[in-house]
N, CA, C and O atoms as a MOPAC input file, in Angstrom:
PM7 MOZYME 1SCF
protein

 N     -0.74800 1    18.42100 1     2.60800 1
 C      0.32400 1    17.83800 1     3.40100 1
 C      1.35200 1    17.22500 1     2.46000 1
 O      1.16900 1    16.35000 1     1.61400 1
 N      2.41100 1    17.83200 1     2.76500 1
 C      3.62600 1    17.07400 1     1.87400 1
 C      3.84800 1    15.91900 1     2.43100 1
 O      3.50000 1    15.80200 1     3.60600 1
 N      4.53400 1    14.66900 1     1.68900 1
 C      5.06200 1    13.72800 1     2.19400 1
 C      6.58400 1    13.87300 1     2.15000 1
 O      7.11600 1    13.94200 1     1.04200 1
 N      7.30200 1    13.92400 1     3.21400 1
 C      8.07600 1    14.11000 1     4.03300 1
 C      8.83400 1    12.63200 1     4.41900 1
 O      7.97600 1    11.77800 1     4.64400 1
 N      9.88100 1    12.24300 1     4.52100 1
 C     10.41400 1    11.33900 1     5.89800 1
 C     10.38400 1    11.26200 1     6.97100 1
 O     10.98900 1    10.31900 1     7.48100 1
 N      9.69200 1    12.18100 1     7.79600 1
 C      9.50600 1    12.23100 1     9.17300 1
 C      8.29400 1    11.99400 1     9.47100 1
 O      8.09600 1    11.40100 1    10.53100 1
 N      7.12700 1    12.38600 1     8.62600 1
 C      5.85400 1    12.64000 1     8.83300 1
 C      5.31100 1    11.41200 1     7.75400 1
 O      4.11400 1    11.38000 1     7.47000 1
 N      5.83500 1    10.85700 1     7.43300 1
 C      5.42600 1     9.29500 1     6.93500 1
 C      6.42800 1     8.04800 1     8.04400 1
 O      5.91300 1     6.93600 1     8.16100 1
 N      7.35800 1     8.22300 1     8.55200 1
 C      7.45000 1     7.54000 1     9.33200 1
 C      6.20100 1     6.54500 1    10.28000 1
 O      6.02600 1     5.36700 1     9.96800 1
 N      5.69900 1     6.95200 1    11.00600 1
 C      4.68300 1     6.19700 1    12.17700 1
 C      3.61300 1     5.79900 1    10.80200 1
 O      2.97300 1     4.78000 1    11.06000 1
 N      3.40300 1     6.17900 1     9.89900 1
 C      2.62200 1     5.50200 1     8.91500 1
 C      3.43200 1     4.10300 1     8.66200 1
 O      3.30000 1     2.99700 1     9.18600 1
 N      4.09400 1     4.46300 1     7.91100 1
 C      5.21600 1     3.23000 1     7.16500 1
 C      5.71900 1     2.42000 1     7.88100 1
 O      6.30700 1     1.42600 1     7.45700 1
 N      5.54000 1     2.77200 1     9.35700 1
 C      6.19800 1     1.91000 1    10.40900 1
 C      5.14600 1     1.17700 1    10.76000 1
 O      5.50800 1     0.04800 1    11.09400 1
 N      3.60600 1     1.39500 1    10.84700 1
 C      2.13600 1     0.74800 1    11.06500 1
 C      2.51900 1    -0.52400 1    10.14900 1
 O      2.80800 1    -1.66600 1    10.50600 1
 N      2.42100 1     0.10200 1     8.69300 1
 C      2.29100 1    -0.72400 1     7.35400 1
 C      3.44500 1    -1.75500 1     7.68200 1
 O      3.29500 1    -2.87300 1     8.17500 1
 N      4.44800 1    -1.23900 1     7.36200 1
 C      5.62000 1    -2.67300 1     7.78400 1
 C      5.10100 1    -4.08000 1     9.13700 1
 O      5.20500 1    -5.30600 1     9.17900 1
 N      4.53900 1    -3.00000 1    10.06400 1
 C      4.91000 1    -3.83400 1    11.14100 1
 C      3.62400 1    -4.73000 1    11.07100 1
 O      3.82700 1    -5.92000 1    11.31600 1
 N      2.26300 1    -4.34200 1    10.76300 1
 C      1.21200 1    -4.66200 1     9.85700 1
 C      1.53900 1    -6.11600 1     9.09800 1
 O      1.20300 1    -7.21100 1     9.55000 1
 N      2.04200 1    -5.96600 1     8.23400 1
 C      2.35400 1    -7.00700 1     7.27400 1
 C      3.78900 1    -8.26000 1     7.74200 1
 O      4.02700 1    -9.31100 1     7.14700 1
 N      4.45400 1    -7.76400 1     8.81600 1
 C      5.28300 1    -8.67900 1     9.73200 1
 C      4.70400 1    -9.31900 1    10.20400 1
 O      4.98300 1   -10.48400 1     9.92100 1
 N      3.38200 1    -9.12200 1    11.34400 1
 C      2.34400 1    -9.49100 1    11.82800 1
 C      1.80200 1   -10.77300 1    11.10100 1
 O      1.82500 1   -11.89400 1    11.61000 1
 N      1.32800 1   -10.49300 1     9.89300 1
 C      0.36400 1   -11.25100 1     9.08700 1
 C      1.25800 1   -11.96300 1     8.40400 1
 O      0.67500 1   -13.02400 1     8.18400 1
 N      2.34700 1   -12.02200 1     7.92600 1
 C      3.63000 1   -13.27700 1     7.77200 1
 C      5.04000 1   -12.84100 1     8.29300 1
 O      5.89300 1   -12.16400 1     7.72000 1
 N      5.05900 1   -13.61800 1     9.98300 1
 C      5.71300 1   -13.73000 1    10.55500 1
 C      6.99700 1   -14.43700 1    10.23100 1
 O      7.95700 1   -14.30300 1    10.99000 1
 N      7.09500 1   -15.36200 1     8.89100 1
 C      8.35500 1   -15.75500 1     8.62800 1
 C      8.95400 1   -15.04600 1     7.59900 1
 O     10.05700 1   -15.52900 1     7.34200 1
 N      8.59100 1   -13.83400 1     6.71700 1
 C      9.39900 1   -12.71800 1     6.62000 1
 C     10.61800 1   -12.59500 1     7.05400 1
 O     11.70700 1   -12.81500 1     6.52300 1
 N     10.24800 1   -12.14200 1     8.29000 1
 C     11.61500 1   -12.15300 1     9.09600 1
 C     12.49600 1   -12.83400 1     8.92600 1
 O     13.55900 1   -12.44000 1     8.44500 1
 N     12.30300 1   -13.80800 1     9.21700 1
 C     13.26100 1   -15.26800 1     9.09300 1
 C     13.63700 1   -15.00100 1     7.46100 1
 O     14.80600 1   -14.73200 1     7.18400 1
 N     12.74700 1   -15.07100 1     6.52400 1
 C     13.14100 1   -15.29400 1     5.21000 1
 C     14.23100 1   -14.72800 1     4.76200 1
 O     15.24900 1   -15.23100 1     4.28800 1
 N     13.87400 1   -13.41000 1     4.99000 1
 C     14.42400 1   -11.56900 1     4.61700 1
 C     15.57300 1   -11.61100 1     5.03500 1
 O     16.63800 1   -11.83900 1     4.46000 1
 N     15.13700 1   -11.20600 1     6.85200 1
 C     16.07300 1   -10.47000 1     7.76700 1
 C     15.50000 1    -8.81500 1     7.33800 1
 O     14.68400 1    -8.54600 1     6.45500 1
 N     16.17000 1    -7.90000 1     8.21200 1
 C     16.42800 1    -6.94800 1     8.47300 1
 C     16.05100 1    -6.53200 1     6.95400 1
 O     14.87200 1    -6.34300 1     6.65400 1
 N     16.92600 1    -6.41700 1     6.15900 1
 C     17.46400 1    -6.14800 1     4.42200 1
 C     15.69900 1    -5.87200 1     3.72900 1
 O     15.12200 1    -4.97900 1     3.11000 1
 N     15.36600 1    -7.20300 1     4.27600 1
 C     13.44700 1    -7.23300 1     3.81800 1
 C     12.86200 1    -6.71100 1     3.92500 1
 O     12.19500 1    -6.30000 1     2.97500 1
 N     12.56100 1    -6.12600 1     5.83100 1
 C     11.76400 1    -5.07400 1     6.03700 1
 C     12.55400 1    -3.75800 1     5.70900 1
 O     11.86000 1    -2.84600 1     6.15700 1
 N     13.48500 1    -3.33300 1     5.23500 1
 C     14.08300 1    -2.11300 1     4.26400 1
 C     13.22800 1    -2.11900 1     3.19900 1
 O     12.40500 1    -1.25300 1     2.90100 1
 N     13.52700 1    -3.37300 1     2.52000 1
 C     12.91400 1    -3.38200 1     1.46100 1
 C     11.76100 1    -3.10200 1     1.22700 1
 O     11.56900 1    -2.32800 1     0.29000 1
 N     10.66100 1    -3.59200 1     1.93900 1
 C      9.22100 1    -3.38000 1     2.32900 1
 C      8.50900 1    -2.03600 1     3.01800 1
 O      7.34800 1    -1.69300 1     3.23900 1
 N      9.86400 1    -1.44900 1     3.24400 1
 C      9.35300 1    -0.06700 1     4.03900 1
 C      9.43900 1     0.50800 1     2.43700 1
 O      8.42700 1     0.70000 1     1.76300 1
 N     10.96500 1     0.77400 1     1.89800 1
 C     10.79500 1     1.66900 1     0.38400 1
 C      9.60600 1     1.05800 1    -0.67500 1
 O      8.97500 1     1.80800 1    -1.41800 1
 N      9.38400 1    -0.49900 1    -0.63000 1
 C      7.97100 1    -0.35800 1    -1.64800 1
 C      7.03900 1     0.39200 1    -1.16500 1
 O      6.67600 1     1.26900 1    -1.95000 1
 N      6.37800 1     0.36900 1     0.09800 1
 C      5.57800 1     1.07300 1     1.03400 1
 C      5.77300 1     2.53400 1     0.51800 1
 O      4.74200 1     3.12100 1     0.19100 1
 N      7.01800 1     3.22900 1     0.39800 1
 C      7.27600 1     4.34900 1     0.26200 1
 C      6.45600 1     4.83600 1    -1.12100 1
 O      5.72200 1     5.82400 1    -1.11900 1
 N      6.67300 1     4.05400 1    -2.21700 1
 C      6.32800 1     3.88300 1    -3.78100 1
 C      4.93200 1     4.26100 1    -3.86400 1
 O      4.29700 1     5.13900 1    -4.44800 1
 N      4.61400 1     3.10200 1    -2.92200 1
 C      2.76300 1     3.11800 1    -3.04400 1
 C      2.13800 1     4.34100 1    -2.79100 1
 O      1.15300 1     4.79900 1    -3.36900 1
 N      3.10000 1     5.07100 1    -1.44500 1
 C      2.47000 1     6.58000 1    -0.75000 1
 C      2.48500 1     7.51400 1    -1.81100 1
 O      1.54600 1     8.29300 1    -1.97800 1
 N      3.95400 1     7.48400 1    -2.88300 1
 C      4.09400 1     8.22800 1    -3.60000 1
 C      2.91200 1     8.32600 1    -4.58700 1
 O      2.21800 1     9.33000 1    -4.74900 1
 N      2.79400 1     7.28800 1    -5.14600 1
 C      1.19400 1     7.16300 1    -5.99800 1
 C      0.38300 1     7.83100 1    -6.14100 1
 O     -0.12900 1     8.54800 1    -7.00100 1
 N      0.16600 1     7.21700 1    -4.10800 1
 C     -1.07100 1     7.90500 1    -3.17100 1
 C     -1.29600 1     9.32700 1    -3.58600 1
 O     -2.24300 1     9.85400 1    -4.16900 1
 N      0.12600 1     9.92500 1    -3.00600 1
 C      0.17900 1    11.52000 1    -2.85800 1
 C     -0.12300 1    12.09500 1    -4.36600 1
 O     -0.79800 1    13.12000 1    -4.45900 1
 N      0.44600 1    11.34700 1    -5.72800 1
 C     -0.30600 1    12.22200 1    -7.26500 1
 C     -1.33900 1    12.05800 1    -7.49500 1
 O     -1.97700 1    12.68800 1    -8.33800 1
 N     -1.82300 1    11.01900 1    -6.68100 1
 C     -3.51800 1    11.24300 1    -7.58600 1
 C     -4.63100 1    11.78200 1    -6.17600 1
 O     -5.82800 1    12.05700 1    -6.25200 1
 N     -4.00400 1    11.79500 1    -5.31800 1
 C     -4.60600 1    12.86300 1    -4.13300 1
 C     -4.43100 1    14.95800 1    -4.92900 1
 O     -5.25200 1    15.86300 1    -5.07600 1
 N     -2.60700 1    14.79400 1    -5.27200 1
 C     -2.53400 1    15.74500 1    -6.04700 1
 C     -3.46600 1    16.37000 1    -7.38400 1
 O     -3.47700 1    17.53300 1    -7.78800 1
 N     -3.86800 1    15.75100 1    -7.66200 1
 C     -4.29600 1    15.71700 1    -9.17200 1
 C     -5.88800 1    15.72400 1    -9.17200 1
 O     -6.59200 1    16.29200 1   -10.00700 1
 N     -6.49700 1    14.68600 1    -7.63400 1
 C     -8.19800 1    14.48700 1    -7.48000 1
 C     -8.40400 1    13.31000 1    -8.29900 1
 O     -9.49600 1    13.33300 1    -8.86600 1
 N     -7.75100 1    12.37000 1    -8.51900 1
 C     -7.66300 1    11.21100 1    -9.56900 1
 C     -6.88000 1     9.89500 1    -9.09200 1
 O     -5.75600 1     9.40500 1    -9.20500 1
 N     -8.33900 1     9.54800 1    -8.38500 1
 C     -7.95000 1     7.58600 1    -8.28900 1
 C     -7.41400 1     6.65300 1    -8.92800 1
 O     -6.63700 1     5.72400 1    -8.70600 1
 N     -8.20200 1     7.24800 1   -10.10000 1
 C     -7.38900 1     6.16400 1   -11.23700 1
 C     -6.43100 1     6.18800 1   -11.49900 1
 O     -6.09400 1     5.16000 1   -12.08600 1
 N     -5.37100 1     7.17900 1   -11.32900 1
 C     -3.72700 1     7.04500 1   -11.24400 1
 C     -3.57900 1     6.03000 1    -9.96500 1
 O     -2.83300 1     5.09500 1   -10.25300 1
 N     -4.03500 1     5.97200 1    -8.77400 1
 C     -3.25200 1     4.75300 1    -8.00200 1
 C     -4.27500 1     3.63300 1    -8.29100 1
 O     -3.78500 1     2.71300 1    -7.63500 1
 N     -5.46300 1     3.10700 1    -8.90300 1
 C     -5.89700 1     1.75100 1    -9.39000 1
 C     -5.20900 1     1.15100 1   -10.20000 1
 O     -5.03600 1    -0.06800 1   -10.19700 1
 N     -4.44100 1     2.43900 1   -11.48200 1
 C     -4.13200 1     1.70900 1   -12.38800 1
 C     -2.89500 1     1.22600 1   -12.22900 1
 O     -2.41500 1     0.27500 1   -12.84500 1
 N     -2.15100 1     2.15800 1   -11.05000 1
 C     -0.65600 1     1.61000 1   -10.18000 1
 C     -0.63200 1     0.05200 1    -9.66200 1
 O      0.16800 1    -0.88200 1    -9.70700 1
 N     -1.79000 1     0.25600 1    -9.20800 1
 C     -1.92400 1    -1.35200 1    -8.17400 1
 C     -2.43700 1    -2.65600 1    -8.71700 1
 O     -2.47200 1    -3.78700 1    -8.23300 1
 N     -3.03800 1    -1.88000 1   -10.50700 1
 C     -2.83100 1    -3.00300 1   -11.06700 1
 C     -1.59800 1    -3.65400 1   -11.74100 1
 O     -1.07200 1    -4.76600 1   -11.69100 1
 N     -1.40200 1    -2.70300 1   -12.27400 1
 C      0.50700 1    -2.97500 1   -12.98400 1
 C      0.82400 1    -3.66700 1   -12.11000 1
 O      0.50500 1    -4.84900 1   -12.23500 1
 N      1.57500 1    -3.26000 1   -10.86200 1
 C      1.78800 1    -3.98800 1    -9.57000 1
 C      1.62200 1    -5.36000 1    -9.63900 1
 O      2.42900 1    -6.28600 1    -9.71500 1
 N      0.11400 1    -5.29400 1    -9.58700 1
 C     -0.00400 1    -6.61900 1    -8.87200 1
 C      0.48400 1    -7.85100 1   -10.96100 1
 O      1.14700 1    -8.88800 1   -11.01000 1
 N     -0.03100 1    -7.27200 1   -11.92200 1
 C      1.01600 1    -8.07800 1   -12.75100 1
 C      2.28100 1    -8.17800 1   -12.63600 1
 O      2.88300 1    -9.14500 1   -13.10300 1
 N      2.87500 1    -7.20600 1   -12.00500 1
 C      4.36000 1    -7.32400 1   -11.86900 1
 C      5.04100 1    -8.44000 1   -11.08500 1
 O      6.06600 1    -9.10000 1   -11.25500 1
 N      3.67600 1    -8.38300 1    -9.77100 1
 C      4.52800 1    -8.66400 1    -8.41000 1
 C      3.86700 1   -10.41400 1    -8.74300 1
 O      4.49100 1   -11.37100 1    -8.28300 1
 N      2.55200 1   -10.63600 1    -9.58800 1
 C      2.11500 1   -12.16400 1   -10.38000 1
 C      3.29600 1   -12.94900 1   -10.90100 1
 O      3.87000 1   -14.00200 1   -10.62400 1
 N      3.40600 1   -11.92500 1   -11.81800 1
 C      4.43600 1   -12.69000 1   -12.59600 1
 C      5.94300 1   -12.95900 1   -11.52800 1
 O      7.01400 1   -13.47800 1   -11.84300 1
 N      5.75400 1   -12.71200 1   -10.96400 1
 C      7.37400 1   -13.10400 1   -10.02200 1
 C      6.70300 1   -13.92200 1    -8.56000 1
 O      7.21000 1   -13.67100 1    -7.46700 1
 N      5.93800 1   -14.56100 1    -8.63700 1
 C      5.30300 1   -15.67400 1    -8.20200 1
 C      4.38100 1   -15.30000 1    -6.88500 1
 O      3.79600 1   -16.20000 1    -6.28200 1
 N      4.27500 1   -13.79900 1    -6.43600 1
 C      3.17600 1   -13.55500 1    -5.63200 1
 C      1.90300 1   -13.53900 1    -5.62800 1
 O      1.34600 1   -13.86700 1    -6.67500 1
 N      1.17100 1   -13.20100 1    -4.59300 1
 C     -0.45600 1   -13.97400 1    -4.36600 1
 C     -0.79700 1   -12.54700 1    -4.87100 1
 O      0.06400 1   -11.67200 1    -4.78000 1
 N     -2.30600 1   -12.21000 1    -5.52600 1
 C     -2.23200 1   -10.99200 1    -5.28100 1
 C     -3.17700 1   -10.11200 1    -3.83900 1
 O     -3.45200 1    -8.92900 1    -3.64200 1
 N     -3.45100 1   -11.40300 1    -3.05300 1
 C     -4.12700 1   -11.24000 1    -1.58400 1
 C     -2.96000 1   -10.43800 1    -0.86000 1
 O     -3.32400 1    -9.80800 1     0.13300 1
 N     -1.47200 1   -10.35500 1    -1.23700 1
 C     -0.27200 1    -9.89000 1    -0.26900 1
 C     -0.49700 1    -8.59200 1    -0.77200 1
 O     -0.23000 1    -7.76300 1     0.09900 1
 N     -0.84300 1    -8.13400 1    -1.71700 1
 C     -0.54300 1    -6.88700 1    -2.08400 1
 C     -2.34300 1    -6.38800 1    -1.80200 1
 O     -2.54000 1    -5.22400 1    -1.45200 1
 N     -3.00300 1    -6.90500 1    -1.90000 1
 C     -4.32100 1    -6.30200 1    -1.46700 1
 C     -4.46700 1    -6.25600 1     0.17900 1
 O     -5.13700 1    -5.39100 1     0.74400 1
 N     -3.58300 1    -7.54600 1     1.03400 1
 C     -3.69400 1    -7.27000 1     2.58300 1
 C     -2.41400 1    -5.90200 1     2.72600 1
 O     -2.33500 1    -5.16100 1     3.70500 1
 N     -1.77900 1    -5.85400 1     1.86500 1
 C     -0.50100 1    -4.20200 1     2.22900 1
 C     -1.08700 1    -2.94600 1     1.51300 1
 O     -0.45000 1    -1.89300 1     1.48100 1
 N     -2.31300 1    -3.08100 1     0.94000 1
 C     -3.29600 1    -1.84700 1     0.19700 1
 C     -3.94800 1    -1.50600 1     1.77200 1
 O     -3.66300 1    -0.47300 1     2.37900 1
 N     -4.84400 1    -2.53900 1     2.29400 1
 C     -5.71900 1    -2.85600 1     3.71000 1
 C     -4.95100 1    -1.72000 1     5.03400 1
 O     -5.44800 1    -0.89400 1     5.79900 1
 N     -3.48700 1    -2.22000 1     4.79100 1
 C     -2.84800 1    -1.75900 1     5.62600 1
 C     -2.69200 1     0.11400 1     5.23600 1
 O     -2.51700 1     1.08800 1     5.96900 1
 N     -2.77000 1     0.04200 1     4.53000 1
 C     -2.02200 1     1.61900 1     3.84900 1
 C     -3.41500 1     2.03900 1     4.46200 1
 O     -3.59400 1     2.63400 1     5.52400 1
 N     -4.25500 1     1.64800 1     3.66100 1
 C     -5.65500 1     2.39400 1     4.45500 1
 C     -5.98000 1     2.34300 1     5.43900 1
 O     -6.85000 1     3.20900 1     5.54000 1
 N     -5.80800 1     1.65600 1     6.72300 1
 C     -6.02600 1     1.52600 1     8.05900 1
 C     -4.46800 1     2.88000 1     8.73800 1
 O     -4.74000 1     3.70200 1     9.61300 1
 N     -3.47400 1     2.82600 1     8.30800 1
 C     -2.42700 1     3.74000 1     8.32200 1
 C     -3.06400 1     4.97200 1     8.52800 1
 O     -3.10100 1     5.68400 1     9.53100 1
 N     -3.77900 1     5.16800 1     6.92700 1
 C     -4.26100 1     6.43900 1     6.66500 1
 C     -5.27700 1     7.09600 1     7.56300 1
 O     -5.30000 1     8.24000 1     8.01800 1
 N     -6.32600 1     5.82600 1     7.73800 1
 C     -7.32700 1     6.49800 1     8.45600 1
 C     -6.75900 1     6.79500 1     9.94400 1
 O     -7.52600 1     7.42100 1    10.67500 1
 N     -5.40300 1     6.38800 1    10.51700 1
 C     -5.15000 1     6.69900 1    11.43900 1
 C     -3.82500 1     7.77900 1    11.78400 1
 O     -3.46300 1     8.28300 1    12.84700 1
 N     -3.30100 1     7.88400 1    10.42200 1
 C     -2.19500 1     9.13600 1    10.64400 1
 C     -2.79800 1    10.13600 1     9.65400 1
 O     -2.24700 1    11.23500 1     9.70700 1
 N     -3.55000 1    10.05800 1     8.98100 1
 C     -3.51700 1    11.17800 1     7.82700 1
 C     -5.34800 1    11.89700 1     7.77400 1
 O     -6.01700 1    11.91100 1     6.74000 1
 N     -5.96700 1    12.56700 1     9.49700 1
 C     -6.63300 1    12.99200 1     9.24700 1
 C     -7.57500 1    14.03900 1     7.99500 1
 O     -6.81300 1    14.41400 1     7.10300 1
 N     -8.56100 1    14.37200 1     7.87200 1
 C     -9.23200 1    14.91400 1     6.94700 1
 C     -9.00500 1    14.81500 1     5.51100 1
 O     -8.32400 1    13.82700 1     5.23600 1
 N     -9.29000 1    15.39100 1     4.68400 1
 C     -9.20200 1    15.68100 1     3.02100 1
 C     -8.26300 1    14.09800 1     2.48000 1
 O     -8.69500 1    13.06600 1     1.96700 1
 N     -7.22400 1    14.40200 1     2.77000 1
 C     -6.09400 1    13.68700 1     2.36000 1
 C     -5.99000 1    12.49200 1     2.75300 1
 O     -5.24900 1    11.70300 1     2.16600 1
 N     -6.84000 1    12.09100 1     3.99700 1
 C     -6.84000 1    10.80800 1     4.19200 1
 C     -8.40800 1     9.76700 1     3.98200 1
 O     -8.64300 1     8.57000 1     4.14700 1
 N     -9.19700 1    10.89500 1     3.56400 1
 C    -10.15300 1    10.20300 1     3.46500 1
 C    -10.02200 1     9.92500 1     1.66800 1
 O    -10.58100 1     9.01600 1     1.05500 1
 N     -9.32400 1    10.75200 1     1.21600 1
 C     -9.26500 1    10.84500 1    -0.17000 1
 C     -8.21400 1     9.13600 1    -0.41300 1
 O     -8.54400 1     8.21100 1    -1.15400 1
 N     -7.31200 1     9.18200 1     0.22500 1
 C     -6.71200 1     7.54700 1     0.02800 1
 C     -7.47800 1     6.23300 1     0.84300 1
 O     -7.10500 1     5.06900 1     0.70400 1
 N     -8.58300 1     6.64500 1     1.68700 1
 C     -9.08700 1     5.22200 1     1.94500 1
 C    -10.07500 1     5.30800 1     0.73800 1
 O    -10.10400 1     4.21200 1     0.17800 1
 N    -10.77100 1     6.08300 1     0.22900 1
 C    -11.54100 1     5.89300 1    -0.75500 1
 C    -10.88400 1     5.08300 1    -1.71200 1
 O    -11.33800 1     4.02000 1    -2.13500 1
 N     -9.47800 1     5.75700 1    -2.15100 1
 C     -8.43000 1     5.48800 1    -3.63700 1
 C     -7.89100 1     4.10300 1    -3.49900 1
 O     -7.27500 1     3.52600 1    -4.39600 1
 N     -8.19600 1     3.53500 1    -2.15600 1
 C     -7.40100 1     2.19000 1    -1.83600 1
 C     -8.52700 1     1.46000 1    -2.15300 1
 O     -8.47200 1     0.76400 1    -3.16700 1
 N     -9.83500 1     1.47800 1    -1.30100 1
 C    -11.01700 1     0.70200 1    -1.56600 1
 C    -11.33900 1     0.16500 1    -3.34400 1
 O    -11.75200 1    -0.80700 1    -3.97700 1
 N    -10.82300 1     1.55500 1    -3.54500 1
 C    -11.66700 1     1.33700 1    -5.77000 1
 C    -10.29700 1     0.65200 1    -5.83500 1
 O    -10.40900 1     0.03700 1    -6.89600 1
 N     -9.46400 1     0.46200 1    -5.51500 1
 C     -8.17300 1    -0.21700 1    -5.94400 1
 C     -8.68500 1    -1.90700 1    -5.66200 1
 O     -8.96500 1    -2.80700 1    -6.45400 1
 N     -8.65500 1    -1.85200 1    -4.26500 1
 C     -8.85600 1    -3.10900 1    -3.70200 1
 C    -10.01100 1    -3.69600 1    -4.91300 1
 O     -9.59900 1    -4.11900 1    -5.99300 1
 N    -11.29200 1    -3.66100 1    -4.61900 1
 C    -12.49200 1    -3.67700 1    -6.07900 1
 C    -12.40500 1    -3.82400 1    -6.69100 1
 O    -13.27000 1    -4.44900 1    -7.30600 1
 N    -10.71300 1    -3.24200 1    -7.53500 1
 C    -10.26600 1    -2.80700 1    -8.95800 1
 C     -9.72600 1    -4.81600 1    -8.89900 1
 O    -10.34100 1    -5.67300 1    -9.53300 1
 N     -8.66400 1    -5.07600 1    -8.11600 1
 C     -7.58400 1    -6.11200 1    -8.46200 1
 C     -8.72100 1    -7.23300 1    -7.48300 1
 O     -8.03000 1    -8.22000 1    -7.23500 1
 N    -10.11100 1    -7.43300 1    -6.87600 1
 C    -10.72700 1    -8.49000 1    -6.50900 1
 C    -11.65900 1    -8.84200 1    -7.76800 1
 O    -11.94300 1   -10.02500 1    -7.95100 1
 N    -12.16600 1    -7.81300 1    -8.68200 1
 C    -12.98500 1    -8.08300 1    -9.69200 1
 C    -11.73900 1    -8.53300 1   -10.64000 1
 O    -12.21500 1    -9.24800 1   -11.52200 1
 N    -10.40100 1    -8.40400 1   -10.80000 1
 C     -9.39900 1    -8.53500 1   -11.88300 1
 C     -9.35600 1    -9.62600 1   -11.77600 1
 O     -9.76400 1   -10.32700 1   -12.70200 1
 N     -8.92100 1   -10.11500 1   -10.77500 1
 C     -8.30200 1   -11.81300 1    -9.89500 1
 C     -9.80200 1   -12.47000 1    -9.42600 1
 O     -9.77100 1   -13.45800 1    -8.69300 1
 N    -11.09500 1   -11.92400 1    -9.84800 1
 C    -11.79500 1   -13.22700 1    -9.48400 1
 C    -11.87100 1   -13.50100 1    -7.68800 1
 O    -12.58000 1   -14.35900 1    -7.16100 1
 N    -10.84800 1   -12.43100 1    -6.87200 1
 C    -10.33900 1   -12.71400 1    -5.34200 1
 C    -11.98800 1   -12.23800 1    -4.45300 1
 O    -12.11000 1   -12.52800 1    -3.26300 1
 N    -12.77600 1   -11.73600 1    -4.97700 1
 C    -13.78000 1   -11.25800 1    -4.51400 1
 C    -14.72400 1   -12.52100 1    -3.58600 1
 O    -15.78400 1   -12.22000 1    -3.03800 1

C-alpha cells in the first residue's frame, strides 16, 4: 500500500484528533496553524513507518523516534507526548491499515515505545 493523501487522511485525522483529545488546550495554545502542524509531523512519522515497513526493518523507525524524542527533549517536551502520539499511530493502524502493513507498524511502534521507556527510565 502506497501512502497517498487520501488514503492516510482518516488515519492522520484519528491521530490529530487523538492527541486534541488528550491536551485539549492545544487548541487554545496553537489554533488551527497547530493542528496543521501536528497533522504534517504525523505525516513524517508515517513516512518512517512506510521505509522500514519497505525495507522489513524496525530499527529504521526506533532509531527515528529516538532522535525525535532528543530533538523534541531538548526544546522542552515530555517524552510521554511523543510516546502517547506513537500509541495513537498504532491504534490508527490497527484500525485503518489492515493485514501485513499494519500489523508490521503496531509491532515497529511497540519496540519503539520499549525503545524510548527503557531510554527515559518512563517504564
Amino acid at each position: 500500500m502506497n501512502h497517498t493523501a487520501s488514503n492516510l487522511t482518516p488515519l492522520l485525522n484519528d491521530i490529530v484528533a487523538g492527541i486534541y483529545q488528550a491536551y485539549p488546550t492545544l487548541l487554545s495554545k496553537f489554533g488551527e496553524s497547530g493542528k496543521k502542524k501536528c497533522l504534517e509531523d504525523n505525516q513524517h512519522h508515517l513516512a518512517y513507518l512506510a521505509l522500514a515497513y519497505k525495507v522489513q526493518d524496525s530499527k529504521i523507525f526506533s532509531d527515528y523516534a529516538i532522535w525525535l524524542d532528543d530533538v523534541l527533549t531538548a526544546r522542552g517536551m515530555n517524552t510521554e507526548h511523543l510516546i502517547l502520539n506513537l500509541e495513537l499511530i498504532q491504534e490508527a493502524a490497527q484500525k485503518h491499515l489492515p493485514g501485513k502493513q499494519g500489523s508490521f507498524y503496531v509491532e515497529c511502534i511497540e519496540k519503539s515505545v520499549n525503545r524510548l521507556k527503557e531510554t527515559n527510565d518512563t517504564a
